[in-house]
PDB file as gemmi writes it, atoms N, CA and C in Angstrom:
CRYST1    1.000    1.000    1.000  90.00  90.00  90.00 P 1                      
ATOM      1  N   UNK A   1       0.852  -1.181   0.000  1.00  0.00           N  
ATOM      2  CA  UNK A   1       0.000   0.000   0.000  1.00  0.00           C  
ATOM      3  C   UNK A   1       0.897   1.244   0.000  1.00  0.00           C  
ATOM      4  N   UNK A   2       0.655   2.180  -0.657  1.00  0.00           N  
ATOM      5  CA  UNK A   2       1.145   3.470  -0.743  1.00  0.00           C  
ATOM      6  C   UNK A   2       0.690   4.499  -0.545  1.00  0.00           C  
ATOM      7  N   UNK A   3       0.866   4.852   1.412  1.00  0.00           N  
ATOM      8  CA  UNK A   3       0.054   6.236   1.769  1.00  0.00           C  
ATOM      9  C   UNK A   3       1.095   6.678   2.656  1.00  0.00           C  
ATOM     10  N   UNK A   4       0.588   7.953   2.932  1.00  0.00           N  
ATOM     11  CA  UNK A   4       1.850   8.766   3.380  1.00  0.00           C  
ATOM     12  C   UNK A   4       0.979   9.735   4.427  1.00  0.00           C  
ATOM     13  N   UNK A   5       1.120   9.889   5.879  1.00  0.00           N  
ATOM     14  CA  UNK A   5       0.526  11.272   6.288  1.00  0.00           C  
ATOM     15  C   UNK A   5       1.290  12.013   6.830  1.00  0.00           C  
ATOM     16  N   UNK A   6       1.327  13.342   6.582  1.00  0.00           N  
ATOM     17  CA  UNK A   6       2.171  14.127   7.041  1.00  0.00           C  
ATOM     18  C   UNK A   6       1.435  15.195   7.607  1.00  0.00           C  
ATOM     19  N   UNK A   7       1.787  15.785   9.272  1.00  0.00           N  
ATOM     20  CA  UNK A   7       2.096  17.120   9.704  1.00  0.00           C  
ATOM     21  C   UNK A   7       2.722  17.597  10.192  1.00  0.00           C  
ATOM     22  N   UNK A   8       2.905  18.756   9.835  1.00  0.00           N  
ATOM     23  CA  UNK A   8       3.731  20.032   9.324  1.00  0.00           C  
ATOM     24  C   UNK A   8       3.785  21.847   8.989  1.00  0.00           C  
ATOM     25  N   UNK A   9       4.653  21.788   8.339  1.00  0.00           N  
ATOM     26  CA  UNK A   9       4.500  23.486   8.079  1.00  0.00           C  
ATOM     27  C   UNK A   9       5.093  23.637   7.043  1.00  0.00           C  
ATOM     28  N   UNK A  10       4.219  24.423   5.992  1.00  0.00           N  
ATOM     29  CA  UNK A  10       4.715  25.023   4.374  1.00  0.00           C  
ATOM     30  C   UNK A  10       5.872  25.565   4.541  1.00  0.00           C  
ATOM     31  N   UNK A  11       7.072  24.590   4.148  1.00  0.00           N  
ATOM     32  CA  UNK A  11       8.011  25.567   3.809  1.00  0.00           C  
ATOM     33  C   UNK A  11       8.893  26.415   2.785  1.00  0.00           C  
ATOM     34  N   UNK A  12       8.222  26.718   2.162  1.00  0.00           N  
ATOM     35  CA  UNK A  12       7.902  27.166   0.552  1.00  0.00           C  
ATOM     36  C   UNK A  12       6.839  27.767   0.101  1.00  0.00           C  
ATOM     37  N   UNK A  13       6.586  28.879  -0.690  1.00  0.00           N  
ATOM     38  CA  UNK A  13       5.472  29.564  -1.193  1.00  0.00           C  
ATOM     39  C   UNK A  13       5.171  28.497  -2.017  1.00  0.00           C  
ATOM     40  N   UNK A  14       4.139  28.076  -2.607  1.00  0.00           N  
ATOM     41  CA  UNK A  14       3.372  27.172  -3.767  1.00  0.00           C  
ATOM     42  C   UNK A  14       3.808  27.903  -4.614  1.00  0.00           C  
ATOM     43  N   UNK A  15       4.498  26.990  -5.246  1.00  0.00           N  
ATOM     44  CA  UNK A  15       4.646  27.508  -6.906  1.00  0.00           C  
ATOM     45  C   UNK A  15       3.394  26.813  -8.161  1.00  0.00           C  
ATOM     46  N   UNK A  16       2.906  27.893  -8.552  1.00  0.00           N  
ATOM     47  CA  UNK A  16       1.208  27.535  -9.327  1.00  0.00           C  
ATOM     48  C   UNK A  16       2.118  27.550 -10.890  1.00  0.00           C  
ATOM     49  N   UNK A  17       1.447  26.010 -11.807  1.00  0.00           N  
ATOM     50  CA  UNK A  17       2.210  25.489 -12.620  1.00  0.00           C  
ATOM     51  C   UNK A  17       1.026  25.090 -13.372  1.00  0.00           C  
ATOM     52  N   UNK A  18       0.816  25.484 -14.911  1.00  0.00           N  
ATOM     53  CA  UNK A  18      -0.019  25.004 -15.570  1.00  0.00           C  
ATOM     54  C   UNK A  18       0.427  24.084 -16.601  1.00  0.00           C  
ATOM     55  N   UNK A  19       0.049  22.924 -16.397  1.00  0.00           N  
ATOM     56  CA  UNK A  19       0.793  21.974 -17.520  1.00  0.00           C  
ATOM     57  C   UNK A  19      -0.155  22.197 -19.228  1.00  0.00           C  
ATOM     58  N   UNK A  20       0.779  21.570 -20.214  1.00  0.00           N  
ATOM     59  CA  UNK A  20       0.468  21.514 -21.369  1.00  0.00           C  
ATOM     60  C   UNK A  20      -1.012  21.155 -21.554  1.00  0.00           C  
ATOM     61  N   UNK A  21      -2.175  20.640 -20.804  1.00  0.00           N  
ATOM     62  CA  UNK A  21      -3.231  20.154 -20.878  1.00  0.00           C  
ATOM     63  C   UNK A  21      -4.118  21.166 -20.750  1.00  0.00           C  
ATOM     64  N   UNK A  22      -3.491  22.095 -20.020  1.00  0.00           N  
ATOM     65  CA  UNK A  22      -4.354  23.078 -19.368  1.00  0.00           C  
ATOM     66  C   UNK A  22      -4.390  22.944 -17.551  1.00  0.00           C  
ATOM     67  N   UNK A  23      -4.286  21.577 -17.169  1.00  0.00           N  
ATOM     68  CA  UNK A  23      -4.282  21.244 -15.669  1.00  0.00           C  
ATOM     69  C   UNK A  23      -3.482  22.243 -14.738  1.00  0.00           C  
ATOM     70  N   UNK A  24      -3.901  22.297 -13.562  1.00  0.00           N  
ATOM     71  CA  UNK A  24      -2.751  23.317 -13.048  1.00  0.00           C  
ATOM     72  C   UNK A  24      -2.859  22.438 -11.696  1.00  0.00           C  
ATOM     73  N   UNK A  25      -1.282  22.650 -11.236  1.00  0.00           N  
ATOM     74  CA  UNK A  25      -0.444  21.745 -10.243  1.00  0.00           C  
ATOM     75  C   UNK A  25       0.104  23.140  -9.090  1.00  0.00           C  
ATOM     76  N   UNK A  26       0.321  22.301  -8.014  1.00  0.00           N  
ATOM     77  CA  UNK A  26       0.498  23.578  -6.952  1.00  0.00           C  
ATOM     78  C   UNK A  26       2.154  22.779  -6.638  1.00  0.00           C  
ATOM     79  N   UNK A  27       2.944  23.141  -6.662  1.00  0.00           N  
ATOM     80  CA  UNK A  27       4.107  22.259  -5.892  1.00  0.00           C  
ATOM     81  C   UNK A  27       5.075  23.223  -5.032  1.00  0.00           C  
ATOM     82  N   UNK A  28       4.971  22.716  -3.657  1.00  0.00           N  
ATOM     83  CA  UNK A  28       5.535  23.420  -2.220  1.00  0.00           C  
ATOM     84  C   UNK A  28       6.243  21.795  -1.594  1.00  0.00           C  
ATOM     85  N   UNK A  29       7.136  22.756  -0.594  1.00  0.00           N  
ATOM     86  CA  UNK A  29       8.186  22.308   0.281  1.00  0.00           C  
ATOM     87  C   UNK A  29       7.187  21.851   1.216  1.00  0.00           C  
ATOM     88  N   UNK A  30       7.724  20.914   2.519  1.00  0.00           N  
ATOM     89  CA  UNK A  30       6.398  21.458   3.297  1.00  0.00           C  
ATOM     90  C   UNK A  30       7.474  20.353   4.870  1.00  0.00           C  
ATOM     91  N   UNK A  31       7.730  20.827   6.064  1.00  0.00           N  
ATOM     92  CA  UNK A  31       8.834  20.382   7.320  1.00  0.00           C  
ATOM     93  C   UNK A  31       8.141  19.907   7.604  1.00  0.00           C  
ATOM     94  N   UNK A  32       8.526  18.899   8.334  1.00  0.00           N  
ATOM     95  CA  UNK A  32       7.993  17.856   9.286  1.00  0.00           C  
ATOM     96  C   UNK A  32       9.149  17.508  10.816  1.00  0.00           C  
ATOM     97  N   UNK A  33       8.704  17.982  12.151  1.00  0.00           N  
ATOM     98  CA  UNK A  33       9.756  17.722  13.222  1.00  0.00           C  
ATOM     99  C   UNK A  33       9.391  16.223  13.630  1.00  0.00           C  
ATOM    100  N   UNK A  34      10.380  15.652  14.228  1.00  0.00           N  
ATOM    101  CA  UNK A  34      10.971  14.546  15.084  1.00  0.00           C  
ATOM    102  C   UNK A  34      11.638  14.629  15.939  1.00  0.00           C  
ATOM    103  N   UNK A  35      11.146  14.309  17.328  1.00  0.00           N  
ATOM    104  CA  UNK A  35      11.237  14.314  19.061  1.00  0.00           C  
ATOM    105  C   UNK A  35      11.493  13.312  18.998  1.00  0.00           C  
ATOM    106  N   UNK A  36      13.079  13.433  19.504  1.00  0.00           N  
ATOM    107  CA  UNK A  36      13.416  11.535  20.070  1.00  0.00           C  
ATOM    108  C   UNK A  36      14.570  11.908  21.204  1.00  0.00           C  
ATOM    109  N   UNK A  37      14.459  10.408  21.855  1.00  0.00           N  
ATOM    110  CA  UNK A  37      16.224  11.202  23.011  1.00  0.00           C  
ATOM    111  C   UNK A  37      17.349   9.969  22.348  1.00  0.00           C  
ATOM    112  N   UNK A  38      18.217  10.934  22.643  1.00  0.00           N  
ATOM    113  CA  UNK A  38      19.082  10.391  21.590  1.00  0.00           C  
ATOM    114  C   UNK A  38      19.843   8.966  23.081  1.00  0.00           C  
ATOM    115  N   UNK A  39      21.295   8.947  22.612  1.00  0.00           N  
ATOM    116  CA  UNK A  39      21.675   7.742  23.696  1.00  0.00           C  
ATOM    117  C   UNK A  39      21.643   7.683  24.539  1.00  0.00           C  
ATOM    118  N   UNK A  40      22.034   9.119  24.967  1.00  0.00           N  
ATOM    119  CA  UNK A  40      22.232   9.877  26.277  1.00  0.00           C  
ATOM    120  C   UNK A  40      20.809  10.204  27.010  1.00  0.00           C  
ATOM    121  N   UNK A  41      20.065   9.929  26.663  1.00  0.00           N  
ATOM    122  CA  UNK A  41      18.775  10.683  27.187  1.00  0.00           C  
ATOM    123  C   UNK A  41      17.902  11.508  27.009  1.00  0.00           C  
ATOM    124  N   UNK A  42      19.299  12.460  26.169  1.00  0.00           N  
ATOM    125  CA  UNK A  42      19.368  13.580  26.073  1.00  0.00           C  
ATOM    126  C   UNK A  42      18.027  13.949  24.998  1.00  0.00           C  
ATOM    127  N   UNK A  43      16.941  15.108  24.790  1.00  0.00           N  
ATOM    128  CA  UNK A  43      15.956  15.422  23.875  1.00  0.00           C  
ATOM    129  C   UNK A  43      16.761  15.897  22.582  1.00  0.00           C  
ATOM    130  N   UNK A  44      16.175  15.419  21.179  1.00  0.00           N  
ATOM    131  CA  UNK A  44      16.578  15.857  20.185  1.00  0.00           C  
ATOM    132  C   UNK A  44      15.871  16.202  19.117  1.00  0.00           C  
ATOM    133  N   UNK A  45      16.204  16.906  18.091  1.00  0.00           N  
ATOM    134  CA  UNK A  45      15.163  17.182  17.268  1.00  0.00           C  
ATOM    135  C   UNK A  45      15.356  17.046  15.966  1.00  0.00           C  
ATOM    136  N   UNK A  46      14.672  16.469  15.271  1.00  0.00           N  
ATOM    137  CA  UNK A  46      15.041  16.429  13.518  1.00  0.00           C  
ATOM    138  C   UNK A  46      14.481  16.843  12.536  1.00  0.00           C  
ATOM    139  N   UNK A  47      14.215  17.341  11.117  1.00  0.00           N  
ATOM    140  CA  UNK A  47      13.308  18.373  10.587  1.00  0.00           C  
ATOM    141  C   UNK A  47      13.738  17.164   9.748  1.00  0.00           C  
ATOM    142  N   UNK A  48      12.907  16.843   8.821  1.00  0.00           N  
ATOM    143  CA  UNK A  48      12.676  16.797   7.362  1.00  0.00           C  
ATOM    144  C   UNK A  48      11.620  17.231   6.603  1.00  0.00           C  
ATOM    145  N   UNK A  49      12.383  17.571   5.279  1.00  0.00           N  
ATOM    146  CA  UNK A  49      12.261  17.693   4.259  1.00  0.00           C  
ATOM    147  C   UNK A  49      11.279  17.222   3.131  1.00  0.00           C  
ATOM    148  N   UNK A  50       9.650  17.824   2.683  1.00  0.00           N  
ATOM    149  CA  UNK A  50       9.270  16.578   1.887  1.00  0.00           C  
ATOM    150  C   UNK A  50       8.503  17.291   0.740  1.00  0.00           C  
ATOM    151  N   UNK A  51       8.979  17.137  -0.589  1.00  0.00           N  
ATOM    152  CA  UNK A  51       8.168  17.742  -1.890  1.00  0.00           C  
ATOM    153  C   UNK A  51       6.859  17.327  -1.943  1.00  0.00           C  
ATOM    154  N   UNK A  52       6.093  18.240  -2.284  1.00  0.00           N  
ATOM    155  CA  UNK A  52       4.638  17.763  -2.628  1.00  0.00           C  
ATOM    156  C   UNK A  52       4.010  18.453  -3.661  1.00  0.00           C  
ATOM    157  N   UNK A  53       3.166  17.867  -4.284  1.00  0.00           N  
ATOM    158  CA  UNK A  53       2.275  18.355  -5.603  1.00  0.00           C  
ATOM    159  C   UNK A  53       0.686  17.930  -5.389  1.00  0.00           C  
ATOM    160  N   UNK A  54       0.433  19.241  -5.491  1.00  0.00           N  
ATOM    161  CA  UNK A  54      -1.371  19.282  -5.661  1.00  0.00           C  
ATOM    162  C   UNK A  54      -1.748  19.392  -6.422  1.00  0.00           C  
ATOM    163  N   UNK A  55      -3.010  18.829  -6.996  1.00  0.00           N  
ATOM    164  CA  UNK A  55      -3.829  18.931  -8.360  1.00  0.00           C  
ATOM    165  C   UNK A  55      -5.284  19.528  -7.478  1.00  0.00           C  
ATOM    166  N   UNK A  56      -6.104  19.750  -9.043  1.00  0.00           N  
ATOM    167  CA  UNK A  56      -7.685  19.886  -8.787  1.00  0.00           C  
ATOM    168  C   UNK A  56      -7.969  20.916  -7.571  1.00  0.00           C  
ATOM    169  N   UNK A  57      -8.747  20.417  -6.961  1.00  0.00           N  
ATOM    170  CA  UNK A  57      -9.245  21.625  -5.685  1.00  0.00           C  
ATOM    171  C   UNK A  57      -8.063  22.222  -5.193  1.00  0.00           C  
ATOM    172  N   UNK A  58      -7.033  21.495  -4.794  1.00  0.00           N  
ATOM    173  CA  UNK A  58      -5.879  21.890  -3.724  1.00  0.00           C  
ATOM    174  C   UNK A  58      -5.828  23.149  -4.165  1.00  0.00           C  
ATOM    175  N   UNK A  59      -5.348  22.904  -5.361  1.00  0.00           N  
ATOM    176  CA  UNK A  59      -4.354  24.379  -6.065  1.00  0.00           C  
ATOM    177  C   UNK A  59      -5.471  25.612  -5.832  1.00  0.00           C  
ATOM    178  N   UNK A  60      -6.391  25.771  -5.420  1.00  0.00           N  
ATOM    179  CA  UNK A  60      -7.465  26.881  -5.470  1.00  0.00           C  
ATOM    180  C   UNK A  60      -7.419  27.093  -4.058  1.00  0.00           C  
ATOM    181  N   UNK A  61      -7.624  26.299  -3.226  1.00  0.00           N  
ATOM    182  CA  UNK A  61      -7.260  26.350  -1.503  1.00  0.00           C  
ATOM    183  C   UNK A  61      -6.259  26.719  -1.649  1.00  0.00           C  
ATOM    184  N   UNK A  62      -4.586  26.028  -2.036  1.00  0.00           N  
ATOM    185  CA  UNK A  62      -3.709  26.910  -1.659  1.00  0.00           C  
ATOM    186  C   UNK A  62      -3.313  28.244  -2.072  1.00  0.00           C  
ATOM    187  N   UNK A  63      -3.748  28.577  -3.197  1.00  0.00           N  
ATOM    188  CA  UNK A  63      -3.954  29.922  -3.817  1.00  0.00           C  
ATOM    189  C   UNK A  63      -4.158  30.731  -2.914  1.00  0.00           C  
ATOM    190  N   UNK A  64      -5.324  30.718  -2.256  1.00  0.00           N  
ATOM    191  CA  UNK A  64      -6.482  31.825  -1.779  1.00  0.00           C  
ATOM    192  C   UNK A  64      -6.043  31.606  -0.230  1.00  0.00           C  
ATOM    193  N   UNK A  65      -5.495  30.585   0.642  1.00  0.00           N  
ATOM    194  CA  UNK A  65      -5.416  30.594   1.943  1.00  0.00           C  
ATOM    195  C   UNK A  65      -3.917  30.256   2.609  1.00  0.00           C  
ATOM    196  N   UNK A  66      -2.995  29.874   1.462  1.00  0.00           N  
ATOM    197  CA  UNK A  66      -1.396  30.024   1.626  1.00  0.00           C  
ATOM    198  C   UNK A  66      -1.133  31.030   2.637  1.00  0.00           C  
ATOM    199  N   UNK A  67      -0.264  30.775   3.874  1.00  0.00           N  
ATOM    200  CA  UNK A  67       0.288  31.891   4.511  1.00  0.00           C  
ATOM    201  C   UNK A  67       1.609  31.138   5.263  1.00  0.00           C  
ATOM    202  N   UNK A  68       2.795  31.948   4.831  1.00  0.00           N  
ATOM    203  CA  UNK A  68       3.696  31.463   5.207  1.00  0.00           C  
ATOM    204  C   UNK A  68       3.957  30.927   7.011  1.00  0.00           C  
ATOM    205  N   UNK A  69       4.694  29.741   6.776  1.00  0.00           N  
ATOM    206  CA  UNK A  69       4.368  28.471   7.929  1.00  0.00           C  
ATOM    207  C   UNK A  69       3.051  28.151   8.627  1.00  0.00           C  
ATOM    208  N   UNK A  70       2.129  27.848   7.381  1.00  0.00           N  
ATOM    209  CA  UNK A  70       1.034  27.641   7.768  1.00  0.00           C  
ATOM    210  C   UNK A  70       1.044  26.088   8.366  1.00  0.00           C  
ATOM    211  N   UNK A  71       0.328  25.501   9.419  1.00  0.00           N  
ATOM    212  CA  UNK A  71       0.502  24.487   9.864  1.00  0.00           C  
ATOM    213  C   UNK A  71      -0.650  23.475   8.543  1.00  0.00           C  
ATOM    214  N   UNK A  72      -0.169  22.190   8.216  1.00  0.00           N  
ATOM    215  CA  UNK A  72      -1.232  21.584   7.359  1.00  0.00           C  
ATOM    216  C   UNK A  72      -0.875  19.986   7.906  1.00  0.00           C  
ATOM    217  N   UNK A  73      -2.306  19.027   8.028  1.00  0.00           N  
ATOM    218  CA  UNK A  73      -2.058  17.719   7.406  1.00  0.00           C  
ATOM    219  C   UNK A  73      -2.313  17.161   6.372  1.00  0.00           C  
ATOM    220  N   UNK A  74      -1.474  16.775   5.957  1.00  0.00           N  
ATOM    221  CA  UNK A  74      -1.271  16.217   4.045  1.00  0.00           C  
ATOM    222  C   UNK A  74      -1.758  15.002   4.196  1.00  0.00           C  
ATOM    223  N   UNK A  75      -2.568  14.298   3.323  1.00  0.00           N  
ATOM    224  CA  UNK A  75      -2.604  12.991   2.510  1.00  0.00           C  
ATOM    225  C   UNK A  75      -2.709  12.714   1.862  1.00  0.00           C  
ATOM    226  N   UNK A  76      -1.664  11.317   0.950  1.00  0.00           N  
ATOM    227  CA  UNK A  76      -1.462  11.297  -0.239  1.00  0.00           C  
ATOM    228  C   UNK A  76      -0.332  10.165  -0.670  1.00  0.00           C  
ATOM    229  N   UNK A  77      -0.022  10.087  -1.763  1.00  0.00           N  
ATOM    230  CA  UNK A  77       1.045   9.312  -2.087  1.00  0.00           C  
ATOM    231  C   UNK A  77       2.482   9.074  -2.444  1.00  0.00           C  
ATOM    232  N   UNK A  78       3.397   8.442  -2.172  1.00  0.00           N  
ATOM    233  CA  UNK A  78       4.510   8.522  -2.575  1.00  0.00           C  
ATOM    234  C   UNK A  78       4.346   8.414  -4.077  1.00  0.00           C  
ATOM    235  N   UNK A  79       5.165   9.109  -5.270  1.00  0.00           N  
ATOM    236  CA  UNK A  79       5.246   8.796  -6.205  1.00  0.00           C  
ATOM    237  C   UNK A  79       6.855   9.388  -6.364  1.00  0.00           C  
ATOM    238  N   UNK A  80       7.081   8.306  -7.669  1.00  0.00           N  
ATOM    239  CA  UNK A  80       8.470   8.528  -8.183  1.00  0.00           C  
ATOM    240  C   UNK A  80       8.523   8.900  -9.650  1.00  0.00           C  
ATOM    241  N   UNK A  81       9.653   9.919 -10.148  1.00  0.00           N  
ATOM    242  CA  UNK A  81       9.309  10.140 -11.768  1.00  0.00           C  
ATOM    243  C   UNK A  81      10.585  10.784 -11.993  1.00  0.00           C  
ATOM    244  N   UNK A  82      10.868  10.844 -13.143  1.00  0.00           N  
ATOM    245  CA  UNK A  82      12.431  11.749 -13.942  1.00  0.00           C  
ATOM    246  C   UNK A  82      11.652  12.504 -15.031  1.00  0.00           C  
ATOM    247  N   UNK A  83      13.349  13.607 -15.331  1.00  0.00           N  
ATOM    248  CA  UNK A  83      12.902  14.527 -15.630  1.00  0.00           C  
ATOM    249  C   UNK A  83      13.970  15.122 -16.590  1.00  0.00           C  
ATOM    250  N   UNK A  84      14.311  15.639 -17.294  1.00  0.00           N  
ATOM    251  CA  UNK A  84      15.790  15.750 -18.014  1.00  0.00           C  
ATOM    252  C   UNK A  84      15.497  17.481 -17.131  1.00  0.00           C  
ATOM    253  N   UNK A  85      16.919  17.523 -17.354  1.00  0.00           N  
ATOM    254  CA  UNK A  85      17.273  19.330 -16.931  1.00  0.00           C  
ATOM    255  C   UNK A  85      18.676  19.304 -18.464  1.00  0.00           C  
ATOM    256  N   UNK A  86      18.498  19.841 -19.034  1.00  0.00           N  
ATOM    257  CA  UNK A  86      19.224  20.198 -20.141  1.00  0.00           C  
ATOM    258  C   UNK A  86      19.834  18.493 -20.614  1.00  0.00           C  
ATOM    259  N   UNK A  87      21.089  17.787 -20.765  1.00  0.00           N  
ATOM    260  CA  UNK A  87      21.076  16.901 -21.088  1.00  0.00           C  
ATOM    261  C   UNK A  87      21.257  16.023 -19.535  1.00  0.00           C  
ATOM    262  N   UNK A  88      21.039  16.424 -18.957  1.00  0.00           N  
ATOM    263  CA  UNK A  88      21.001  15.245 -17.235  1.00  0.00           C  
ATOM    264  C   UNK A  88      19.471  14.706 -16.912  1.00  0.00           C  
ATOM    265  N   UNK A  89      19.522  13.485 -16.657  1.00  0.00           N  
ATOM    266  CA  UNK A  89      18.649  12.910 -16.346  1.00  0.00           C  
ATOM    267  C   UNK A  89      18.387  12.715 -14.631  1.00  0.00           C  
ATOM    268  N   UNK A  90      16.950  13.566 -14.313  1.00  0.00           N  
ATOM    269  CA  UNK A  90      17.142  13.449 -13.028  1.00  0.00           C  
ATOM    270  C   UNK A  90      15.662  12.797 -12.386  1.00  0.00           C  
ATOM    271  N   UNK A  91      15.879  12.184 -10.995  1.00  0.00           N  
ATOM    272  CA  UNK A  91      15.192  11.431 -10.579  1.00  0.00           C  
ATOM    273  C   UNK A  91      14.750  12.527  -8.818  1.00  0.00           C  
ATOM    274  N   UNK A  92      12.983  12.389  -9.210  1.00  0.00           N  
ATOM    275  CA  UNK A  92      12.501  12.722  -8.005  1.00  0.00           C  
ATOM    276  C   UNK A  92      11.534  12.220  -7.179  1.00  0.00           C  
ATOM    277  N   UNK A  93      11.535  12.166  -5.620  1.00  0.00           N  
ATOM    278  CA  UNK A  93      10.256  11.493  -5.121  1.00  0.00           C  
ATOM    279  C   UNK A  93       9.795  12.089  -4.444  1.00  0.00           C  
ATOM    280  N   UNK A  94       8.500  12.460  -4.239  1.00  0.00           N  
ATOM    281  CA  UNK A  94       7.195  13.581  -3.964  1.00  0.00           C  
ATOM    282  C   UNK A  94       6.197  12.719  -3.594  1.00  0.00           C  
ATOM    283  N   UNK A  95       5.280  13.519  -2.640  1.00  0.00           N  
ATOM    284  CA  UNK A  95       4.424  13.045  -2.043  1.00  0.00           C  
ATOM    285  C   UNK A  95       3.196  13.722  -3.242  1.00  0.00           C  
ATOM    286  N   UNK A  96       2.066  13.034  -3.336  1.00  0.00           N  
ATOM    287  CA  UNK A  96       0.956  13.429  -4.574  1.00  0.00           C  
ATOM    288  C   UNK A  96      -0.314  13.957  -3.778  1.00  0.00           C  
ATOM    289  N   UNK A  97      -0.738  14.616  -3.201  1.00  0.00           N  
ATOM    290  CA  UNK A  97      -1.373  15.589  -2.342  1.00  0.00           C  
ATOM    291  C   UNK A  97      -3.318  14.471  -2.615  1.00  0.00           C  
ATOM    292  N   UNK A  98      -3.523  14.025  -2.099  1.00  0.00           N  
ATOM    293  CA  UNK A  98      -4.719  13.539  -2.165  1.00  0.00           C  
ATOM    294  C   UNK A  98      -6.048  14.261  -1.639  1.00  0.00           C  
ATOM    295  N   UNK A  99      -5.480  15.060  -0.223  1.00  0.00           N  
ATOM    296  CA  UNK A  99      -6.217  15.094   0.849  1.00  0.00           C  
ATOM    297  C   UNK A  99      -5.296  16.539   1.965  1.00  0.00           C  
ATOM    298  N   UNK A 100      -6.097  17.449   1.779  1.00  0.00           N  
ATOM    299  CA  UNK A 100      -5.574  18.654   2.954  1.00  0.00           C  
ATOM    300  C   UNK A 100      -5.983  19.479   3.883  1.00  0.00           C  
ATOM    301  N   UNK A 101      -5.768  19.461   5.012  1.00  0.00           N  
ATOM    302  CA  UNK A 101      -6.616  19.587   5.970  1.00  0.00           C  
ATOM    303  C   UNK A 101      -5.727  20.925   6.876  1.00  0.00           C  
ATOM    304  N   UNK A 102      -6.376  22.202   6.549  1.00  0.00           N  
ATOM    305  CA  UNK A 102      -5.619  23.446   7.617  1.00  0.00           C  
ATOM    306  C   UNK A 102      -5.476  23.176   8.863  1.00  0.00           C  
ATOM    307  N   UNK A 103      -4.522  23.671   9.649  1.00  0.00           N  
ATOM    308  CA  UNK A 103      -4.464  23.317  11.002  1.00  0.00           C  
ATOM    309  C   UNK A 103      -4.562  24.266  11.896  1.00  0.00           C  
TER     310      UNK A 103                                                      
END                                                                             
């Protein structure tokens, strides 16, 4: 199965992207923290990092209610895809925005 939930905070303005079809795609950064104690006991903290792309409704919600480090929970899918950048062939994996919920 391939689901993914994430919350978090936009870290990236949405960049609004209209593909060749006419479709338009929203694609933002978006942090996620991790609380753990490390060997020592000690509290620690970890941020990652996770691309995401919205289709259909999203892109109109994030349009109109985007505000930088807005808190959100995402759901959706891992997907994988390449891409050339001049003659390099490059490989990316993004979460596919199913489901978004303001926080």
């Amino acid at each position: 199965m391939n689901h993914v939930n994430l919350i978090g905070k936009i870290a990236s303005a949405p960049k609004f992207v209209e593909l060749e079809n006419g479709r338009k795609i929203a694609q933002f950064t978006m942090s996620t923290t991790e609380h753990f104690l490390d060997s020592e006991g000690k509290q620690k903290k970890k941020s990652y990092w996770h691309r995401l792309t919205a289709w259909g409704k999203w892109v109109t919600i994030l349009d109109q209610h985007y505000t930088e480090g807005m808190q959100l929970a995402v759901e959706g899918k891992l997907v994988s895809r390449f891409y050339r950048q001049g003659i390099e062939r490059k490989h990316i994996v993004e979460v596919e925005v199913n489901d978004i919920i303001i926080l």
